[in-house]
N, CA, C and O atoms as a GROMACS GRO file, in nm:
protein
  472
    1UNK      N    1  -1.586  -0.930   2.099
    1UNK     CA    2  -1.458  -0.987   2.064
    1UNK      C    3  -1.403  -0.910   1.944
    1UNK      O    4  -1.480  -0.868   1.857
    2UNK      N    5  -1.263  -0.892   1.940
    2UNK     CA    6  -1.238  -0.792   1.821
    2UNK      C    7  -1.076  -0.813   1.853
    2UNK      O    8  -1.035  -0.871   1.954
    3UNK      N    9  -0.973  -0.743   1.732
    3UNK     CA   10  -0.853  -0.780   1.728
    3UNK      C   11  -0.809  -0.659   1.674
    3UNK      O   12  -0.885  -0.574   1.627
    4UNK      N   13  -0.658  -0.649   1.684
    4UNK     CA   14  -0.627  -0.568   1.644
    4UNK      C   15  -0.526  -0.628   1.493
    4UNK      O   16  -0.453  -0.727   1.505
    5UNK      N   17  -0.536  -0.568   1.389
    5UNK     CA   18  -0.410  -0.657   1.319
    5UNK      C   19  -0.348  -0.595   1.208
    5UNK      O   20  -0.408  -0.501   1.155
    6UNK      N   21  -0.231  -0.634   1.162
    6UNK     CA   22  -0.136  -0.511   1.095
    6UNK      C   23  -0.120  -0.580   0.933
    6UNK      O   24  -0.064  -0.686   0.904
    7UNK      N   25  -0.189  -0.480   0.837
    7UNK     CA   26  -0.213  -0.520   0.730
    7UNK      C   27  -0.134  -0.378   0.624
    7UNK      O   28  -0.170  -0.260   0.629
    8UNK      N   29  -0.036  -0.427   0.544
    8UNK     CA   30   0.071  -0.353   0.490
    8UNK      C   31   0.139  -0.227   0.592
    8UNK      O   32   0.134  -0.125   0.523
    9UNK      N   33   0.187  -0.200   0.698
    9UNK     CA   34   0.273  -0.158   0.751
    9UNK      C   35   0.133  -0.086   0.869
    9UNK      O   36   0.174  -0.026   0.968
   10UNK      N   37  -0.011  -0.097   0.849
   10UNK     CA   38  -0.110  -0.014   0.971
   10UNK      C   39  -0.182  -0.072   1.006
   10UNK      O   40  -0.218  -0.156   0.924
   11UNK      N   41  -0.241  -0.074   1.118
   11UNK     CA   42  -0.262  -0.146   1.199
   11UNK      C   43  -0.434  -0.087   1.233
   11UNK      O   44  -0.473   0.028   1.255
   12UNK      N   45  -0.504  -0.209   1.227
   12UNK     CA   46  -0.649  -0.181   1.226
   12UNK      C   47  -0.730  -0.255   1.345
   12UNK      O   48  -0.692  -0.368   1.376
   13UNK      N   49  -0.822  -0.207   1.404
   13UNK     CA   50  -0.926  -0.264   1.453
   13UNK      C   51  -1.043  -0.335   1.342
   13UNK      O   52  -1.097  -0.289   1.242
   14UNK      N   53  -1.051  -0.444   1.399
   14UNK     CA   54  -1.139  -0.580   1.337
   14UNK      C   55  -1.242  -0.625   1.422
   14UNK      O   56  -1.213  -0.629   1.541
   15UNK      N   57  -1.369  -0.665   1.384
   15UNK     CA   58  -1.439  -0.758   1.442
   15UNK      C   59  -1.514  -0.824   1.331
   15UNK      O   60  -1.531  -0.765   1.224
   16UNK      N   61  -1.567  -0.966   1.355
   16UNK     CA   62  -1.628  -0.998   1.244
   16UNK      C   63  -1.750  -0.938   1.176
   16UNK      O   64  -1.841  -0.863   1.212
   17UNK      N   65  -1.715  -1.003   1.058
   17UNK     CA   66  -1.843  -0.880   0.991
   17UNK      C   67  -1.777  -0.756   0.912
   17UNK      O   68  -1.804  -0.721   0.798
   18UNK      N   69  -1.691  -0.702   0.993
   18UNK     CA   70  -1.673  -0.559   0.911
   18UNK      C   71  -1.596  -0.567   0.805
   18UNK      O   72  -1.550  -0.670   0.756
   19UNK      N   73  -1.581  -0.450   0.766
   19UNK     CA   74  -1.517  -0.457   0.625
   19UNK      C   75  -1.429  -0.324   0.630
   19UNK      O   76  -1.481  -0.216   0.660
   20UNK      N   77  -1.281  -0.337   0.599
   20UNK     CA   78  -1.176  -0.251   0.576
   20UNK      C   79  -1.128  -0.218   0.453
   20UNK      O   80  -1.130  -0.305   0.366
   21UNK      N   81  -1.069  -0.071   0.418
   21UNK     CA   82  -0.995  -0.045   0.333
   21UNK      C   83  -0.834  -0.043   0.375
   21UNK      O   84  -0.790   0.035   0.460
   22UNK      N   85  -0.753  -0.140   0.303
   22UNK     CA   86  -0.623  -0.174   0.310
   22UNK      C   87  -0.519  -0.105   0.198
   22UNK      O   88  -0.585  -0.032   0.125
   23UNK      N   89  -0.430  -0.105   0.176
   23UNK     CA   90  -0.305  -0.064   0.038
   23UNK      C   91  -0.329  -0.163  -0.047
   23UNK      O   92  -0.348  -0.272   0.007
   24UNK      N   93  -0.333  -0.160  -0.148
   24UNK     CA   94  -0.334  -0.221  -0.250
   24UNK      C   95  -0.277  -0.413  -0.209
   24UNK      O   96  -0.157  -0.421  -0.186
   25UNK      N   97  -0.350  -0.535  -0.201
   25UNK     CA   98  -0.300  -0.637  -0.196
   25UNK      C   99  -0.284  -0.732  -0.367
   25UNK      O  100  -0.368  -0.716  -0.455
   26UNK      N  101  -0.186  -0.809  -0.381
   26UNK     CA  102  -0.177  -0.863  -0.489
   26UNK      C  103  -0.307  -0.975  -0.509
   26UNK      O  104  -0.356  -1.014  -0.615
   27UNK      N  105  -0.338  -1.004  -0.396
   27UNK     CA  106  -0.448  -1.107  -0.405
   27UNK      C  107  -0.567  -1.027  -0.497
   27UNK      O  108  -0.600  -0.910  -0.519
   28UNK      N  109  -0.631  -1.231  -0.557
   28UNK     CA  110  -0.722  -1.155  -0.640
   28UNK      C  111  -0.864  -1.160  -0.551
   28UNK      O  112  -0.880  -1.189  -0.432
   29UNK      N  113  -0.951  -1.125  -0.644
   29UNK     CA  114  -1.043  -1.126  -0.558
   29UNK      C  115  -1.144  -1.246  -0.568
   29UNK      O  116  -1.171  -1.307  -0.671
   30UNK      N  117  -1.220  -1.281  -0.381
   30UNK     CA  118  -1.249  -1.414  -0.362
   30UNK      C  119  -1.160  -1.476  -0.296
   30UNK      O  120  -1.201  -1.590  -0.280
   31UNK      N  121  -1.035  -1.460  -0.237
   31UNK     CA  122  -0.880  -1.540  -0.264
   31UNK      C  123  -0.900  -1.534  -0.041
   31UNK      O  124  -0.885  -1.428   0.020
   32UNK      N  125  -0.917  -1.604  -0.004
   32UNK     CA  126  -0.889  -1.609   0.146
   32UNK      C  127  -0.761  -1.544   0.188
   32UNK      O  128  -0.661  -1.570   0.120
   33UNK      N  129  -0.748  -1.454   0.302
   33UNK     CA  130  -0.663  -1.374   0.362
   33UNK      C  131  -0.608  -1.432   0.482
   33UNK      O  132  -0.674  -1.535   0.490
   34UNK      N  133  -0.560  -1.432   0.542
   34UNK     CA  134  -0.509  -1.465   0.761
   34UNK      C  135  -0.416  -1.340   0.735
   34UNK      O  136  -0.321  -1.314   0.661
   35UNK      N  137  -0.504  -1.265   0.851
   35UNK     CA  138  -0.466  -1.167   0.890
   35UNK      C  139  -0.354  -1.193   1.047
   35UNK      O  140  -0.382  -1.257   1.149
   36UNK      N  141  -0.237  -1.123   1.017
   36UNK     CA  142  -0.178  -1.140   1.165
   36UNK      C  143  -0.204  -1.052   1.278
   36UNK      O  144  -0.173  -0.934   1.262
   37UNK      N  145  -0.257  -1.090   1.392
   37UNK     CA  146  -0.318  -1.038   1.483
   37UNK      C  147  -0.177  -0.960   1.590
   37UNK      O  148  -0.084  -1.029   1.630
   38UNK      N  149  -0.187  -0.839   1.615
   38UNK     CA  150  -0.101  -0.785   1.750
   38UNK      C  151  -0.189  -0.807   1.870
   38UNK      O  152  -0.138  -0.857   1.970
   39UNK      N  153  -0.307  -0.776   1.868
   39UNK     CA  154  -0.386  -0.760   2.033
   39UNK      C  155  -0.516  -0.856   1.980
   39UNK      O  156  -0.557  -0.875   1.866
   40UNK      N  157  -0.563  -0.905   2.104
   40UNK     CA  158  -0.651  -0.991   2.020
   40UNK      C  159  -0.758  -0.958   2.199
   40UNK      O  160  -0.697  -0.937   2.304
   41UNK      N  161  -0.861  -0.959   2.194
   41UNK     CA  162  -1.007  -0.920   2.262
   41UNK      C  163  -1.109  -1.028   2.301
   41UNK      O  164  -1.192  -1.087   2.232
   42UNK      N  165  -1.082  -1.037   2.425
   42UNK     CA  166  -1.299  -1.126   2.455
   42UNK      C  167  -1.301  -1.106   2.572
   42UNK      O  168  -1.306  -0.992   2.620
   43UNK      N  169  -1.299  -1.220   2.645
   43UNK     CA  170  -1.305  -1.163   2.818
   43UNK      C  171  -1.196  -1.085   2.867
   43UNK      O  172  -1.210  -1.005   2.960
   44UNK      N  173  -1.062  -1.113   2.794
   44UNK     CA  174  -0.954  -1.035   2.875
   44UNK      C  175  -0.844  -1.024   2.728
   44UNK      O  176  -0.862  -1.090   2.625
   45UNK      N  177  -0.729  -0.923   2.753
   45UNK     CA  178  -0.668  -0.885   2.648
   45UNK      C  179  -0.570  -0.992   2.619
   45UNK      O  180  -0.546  -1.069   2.712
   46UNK      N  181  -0.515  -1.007   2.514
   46UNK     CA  182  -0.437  -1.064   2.527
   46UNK      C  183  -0.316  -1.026   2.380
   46UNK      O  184  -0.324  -1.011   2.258
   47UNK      N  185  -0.248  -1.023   2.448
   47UNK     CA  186  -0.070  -0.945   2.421
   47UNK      C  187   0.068  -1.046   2.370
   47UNK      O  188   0.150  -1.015   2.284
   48UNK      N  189   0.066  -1.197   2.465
   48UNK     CA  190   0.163  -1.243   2.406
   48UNK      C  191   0.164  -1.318   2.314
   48UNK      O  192   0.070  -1.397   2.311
   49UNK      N  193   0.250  -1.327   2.222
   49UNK     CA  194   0.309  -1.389   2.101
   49UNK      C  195   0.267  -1.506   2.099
   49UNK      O  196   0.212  -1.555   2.000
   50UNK      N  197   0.287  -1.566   2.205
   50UNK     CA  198   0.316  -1.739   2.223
   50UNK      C  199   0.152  -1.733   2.222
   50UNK      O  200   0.110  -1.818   2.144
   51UNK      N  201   0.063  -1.671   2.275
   51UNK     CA  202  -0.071  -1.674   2.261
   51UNK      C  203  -0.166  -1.648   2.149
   51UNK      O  204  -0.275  -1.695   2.116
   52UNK      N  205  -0.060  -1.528   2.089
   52UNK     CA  206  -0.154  -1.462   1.941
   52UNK      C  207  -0.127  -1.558   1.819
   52UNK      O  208  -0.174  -1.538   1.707
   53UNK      N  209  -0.041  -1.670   1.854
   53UNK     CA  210   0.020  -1.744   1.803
   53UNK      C  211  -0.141  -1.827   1.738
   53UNK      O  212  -0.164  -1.864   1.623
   54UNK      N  213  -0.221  -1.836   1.847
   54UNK     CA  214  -0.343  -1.927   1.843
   54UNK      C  215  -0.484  -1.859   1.797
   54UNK      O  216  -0.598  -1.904   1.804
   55UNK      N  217  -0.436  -1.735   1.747
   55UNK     CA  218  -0.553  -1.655   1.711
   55UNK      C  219  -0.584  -1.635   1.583
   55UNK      O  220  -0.513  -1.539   1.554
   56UNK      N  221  -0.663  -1.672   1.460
   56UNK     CA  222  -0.644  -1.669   1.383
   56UNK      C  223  -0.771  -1.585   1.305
   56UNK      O  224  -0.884  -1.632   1.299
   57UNK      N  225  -0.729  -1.440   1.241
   57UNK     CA  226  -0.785  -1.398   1.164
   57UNK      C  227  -0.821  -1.433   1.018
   57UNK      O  228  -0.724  -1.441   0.944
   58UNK      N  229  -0.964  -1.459   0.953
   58UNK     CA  230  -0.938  -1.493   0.817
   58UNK      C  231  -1.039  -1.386   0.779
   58UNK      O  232  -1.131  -1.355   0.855
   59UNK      N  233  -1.021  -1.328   0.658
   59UNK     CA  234  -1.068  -1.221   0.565
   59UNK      C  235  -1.059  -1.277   0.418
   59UNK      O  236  -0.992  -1.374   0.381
   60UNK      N  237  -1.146  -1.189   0.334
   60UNK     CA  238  -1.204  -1.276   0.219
   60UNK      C  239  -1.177  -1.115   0.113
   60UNK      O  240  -1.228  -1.004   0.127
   61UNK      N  241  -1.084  -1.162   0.016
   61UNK     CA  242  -1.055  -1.002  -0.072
   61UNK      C  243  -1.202  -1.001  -0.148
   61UNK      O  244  -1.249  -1.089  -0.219
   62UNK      N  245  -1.270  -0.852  -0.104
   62UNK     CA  246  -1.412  -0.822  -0.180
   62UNK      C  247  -1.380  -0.755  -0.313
   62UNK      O  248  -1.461  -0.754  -0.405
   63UNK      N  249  -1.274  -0.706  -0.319
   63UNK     CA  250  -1.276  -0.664  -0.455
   63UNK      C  251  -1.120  -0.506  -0.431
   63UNK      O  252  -1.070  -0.468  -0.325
   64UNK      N  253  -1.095  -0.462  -0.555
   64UNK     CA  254  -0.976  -0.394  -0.588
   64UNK      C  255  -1.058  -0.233  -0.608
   64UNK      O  256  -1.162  -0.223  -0.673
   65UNK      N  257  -1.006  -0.144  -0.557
   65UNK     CA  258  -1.064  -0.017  -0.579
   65UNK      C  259  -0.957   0.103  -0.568
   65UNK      O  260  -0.842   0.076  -0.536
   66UNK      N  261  -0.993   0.220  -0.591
   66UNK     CA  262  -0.945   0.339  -0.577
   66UNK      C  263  -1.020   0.444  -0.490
   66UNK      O  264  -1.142   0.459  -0.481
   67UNK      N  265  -0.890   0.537  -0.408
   67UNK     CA  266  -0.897   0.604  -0.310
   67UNK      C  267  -0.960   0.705  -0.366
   67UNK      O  268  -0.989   0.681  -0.483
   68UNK      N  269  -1.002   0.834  -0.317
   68UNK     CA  270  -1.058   0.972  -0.345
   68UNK      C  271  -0.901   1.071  -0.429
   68UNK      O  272  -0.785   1.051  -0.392
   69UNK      N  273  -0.930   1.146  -0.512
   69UNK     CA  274  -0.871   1.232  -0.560
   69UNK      C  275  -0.821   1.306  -0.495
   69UNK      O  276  -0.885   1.395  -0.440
   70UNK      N  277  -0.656   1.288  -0.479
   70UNK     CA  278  -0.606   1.400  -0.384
   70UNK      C  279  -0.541   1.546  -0.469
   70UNK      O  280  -0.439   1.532  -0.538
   71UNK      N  281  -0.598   1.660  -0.459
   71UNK     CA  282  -0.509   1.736  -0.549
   71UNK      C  283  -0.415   1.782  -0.468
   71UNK      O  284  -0.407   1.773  -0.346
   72UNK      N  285  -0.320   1.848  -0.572
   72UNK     CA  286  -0.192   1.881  -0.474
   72UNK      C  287  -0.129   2.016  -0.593
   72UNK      O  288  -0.107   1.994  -0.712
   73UNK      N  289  -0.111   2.152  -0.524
   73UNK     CA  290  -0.081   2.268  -0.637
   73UNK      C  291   0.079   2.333  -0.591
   73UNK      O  292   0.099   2.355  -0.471
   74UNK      N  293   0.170   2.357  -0.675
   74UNK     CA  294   0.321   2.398  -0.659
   74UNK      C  295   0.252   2.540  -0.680
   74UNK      O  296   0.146   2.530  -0.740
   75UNK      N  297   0.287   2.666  -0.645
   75UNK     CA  298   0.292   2.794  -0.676
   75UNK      C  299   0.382   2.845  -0.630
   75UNK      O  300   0.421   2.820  -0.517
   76UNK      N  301   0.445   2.944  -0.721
   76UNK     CA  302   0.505   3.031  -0.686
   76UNK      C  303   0.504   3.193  -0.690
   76UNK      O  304   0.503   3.228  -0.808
   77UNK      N  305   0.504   3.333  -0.580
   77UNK     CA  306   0.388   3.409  -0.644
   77UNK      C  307   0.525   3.495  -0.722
   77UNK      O  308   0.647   3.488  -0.706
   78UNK      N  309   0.413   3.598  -0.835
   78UNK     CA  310   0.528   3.685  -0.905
   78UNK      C  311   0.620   3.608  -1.015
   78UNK      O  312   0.712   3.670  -1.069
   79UNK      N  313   0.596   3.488  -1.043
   79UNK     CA  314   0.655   3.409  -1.131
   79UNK      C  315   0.548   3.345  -1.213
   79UNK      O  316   0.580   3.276  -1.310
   80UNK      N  317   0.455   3.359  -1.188
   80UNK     CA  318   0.360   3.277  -1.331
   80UNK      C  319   0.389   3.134  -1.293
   80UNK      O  320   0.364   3.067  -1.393
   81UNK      N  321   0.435   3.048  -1.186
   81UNK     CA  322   0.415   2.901  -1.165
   81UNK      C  323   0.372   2.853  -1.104
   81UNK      O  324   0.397   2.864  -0.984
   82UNK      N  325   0.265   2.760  -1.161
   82UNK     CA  326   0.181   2.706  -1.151
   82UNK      C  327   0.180   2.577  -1.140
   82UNK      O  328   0.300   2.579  -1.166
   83UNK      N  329   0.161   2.477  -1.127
   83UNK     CA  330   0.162   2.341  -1.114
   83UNK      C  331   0.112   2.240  -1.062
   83UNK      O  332   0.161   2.200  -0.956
   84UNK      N  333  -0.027   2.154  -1.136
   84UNK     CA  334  -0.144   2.111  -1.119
   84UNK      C  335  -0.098   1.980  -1.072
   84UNK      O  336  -0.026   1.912  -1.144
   85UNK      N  337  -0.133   1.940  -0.962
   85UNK     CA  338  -0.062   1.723  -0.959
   85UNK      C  339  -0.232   1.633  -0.876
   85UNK      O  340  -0.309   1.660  -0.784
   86UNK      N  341  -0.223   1.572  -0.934
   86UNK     CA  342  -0.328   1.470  -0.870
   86UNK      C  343  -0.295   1.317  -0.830
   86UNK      O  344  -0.203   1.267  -0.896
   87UNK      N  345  -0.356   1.236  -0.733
   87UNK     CA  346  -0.297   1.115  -0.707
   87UNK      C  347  -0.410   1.066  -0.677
   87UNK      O  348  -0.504   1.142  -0.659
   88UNK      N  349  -0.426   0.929  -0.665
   88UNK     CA  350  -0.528   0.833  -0.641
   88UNK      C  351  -0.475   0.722  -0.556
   88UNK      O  352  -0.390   0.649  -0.608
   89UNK      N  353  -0.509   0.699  -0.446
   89UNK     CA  354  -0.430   0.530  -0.418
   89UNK      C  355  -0.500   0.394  -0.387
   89UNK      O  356  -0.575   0.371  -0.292
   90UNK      N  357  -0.470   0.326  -0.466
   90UNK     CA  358  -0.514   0.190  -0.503
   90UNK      C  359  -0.532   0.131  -0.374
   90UNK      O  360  -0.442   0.130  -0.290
   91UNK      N  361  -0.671   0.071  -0.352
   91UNK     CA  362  -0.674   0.006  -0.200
   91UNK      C  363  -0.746  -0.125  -0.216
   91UNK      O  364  -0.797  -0.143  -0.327
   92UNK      N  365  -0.760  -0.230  -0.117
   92UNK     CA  366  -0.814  -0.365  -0.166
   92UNK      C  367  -0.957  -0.340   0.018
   92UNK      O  368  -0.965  -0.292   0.131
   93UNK      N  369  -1.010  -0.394  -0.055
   93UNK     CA  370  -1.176  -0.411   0.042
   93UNK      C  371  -1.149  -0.535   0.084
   93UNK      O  372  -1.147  -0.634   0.012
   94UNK      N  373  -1.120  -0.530   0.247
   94UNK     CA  374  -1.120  -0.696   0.258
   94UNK      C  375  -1.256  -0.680   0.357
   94UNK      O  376  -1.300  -0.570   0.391
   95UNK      N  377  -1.316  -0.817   0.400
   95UNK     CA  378  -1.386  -0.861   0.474
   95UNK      C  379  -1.374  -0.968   0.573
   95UNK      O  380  -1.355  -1.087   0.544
   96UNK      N  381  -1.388  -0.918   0.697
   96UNK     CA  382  -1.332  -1.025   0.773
   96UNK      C  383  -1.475  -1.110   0.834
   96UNK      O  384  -1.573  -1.078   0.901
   97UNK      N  385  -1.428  -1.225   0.774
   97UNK     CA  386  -1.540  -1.333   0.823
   97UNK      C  387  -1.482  -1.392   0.925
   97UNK      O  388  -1.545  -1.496   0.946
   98UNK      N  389  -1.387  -1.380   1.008
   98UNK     CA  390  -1.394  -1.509   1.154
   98UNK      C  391  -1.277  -1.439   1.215
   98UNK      O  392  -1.182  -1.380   1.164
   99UNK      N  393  -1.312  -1.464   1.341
   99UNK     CA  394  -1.197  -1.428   1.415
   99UNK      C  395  -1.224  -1.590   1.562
   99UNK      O  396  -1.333  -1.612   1.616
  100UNK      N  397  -1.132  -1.650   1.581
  100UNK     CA  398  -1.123  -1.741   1.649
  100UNK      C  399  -1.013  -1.771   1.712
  100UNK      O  400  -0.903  -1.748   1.663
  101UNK      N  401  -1.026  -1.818   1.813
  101UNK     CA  402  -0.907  -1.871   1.905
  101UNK      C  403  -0.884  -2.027   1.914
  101UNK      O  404  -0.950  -2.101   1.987
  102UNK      N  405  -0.791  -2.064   1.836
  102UNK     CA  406  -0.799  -2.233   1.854
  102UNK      C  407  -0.751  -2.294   1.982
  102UNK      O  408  -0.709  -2.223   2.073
  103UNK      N  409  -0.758  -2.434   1.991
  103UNK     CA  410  -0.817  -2.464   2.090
  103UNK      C  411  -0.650  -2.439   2.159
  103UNK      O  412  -0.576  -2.349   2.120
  104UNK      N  413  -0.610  -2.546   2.274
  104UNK     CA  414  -0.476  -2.542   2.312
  104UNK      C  415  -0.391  -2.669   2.255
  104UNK      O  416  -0.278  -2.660   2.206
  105UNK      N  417  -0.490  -2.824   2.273
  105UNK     CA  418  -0.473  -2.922   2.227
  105UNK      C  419  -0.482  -2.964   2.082
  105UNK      O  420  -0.598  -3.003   2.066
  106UNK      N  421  -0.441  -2.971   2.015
  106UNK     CA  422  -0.459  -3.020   1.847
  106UNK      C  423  -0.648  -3.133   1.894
  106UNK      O  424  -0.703  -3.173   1.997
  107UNK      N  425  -0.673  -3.138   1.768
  107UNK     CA  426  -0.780  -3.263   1.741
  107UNK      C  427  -0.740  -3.342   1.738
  107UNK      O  428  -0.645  -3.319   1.662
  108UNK      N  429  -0.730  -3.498   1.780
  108UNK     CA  430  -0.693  -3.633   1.760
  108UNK      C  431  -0.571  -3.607   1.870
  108UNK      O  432  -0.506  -3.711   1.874
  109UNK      N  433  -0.531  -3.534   1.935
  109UNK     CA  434  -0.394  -3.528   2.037
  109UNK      C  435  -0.434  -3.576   2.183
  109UNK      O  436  -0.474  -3.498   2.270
  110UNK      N  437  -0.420  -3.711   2.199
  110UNK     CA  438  -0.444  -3.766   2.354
  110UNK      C  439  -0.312  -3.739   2.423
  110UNK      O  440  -0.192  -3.756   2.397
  111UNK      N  441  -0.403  -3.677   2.552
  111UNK     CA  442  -0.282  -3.691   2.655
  111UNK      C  443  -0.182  -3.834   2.646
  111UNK      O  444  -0.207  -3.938   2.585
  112UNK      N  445  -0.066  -3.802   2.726
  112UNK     CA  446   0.046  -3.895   2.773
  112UNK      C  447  -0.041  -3.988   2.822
  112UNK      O  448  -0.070  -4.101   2.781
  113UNK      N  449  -0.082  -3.917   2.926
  113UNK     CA  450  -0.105  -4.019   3.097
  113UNK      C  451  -0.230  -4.137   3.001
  113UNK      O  452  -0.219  -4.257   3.024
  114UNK      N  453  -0.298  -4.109   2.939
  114UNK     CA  454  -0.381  -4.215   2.851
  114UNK      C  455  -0.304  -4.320   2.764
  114UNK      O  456  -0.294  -4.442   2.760
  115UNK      N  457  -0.257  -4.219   2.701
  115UNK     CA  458  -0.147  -4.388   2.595
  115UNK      C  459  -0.087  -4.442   2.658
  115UNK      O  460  -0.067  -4.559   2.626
  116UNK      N  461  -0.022  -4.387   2.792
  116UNK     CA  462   0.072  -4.523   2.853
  116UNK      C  463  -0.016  -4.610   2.940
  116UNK      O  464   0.028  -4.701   3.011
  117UNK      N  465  -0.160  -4.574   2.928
  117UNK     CA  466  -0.246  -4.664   3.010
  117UNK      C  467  -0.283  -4.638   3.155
  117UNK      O  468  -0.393  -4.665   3.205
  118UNK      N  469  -0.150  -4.567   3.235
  118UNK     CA  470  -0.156  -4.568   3.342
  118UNK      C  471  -0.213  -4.466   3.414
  118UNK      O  472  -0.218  -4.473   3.537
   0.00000   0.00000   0.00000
């Protein structure tokens, strides 16, 4: 079972258990996530809205980190320019603990045909 789901503008494969690097989230860490699901996985795929509606990803922020050192050099030749730039990008570690499909019926929701008795 596994999902697909779109966390700051990209879109990741999930199953429980694993653990992703995301863009920087404001959440702190410890702070429960619901992830919104596009494709969601078990016996058969499933695609529509009105369905993913019932799928609910939750992830747990593990903590705030930084990406690998990207360097980046301007040159120009015959001119002496030079120009050193570096970047880092801030990413959040989530962990996804559950992926579930709720039920169709709420809890405590009796059919019609029972309350009217008949």
């Amino acid at each position: 079972m596994y999902a697909i789901v779109k966390v700051g503008g990209r879109q990741y494969r999930v199953e429980e258990g694993d653990s992703l690097l995301v863009n920087r989230m404001r959440e702190d860490e410890g702070t429960k996530v619901e992830l919104r699901p596009i494709l969601f996985r078990d016996d058969e795929a499933i695609l529509d809205p009105g369905e993913l509606a019932k799928v609910k990803v939750e992830a747990v922020v593990a903590g705030h980190e930084r990406g690998p050192k990207i360097h980046v050099l301007k040159f120009k030749p015959k001119h002496g320019y030079k120009k050193r730039m570096g970047h880092r990008s801030d990413l959040t570690r989530l962990e996804v603990r559950e992926i579930k499909m709720m039920s169709r019926k709420r809890p405590g929701q009796a059919d019609k045909e029972t309350e009217d008795g008949a």
